[in-house]
C-alpha positions in Angstrom: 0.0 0.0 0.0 1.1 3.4 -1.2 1.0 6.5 0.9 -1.4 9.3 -0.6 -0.9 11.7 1.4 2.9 12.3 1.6 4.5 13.3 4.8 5.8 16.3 5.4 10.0 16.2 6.1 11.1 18.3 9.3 13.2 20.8 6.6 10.0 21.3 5.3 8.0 22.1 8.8 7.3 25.6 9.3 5.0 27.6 11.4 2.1 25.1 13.5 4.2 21.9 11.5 7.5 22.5 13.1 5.8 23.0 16.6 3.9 19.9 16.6 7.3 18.3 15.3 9.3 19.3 18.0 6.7 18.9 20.8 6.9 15.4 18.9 10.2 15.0 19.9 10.2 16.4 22.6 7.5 14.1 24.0 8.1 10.9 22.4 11.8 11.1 21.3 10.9 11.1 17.8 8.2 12.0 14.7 6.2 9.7 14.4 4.9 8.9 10.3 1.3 9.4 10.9 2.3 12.6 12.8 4.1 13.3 9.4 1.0 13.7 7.3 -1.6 14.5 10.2 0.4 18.0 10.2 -1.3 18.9 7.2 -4.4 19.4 9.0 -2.9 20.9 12.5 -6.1 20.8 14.5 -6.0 16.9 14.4 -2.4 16.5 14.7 -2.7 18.8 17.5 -5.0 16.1 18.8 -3.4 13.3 18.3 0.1 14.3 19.9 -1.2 13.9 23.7 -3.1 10.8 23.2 0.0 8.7 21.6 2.1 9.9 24.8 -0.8 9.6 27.5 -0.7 5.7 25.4 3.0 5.3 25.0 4.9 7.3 27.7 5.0 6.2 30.8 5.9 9.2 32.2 2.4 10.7 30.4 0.6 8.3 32.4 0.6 5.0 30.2 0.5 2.6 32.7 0.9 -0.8 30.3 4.1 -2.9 30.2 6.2 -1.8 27.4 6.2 -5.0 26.2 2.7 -5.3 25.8 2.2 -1.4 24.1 5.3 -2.7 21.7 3.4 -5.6 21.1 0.3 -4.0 20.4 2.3 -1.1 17.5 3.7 -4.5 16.1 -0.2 -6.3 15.4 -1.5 -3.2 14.1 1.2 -2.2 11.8 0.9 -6.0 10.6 -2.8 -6.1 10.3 -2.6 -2.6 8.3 0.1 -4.2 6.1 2.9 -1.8 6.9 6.1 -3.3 5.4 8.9 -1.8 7.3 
C-alpha cells in the first residue's frame, strides 16, 4: 500500500508543523509517520500528539508494560500491512 498523502520532512516544517514536530520529539523522542502527514491538518495532529504519549509514555501516564504497548504497535502495523 502506497501513501497518498505524503509526509511532510522536518526541513519542510514551518509555522504550526515545526511546533507539533518538535513537541513530537520532545515528548516521544521522535516523529512519528502518521504525525508526518496528520500535520497537514494541524487541528488533528494537534489532537493526536497527547493521546500517543498519554498511550506510550510512561511518564504521560501509560500505565501498560512496554512490552505489551510494543506488542500492540507490532499487530496493528501487521494487520494494516505496513512493510517496514
Amino acid at each position: 500500500m502506497n501513501q497518498r498523502i505524503r509526509g511532510i520532512t522536518d526541513q519542510e516544517a514551518v509555522g504550526p508543523a515545526k511546533e507539533l514536530f518538535e513537541a513530537s520529539n520532545e515528548m516521544l523522542g521522535r516523529v512519528a509517520n502518521l504525525q508526518r502527514i496528520l500535520v497537514h491538518s494541524p487541528y488533528v495532529a494537534r489532537w493526536f500528539l497527547p493521546l500517543v504519549a498519554a498511550v506510550r509514555q510512561p511518564k504521560a501516564g501509560a500505565v501498560s508494560d512496554v512490552r505489551l504497548r510494543n506488542l500492540a504497535v507490532l499487530k496493528t502495523s501487521t494487520i494494516n500491512g505496513c512493510k517496514y
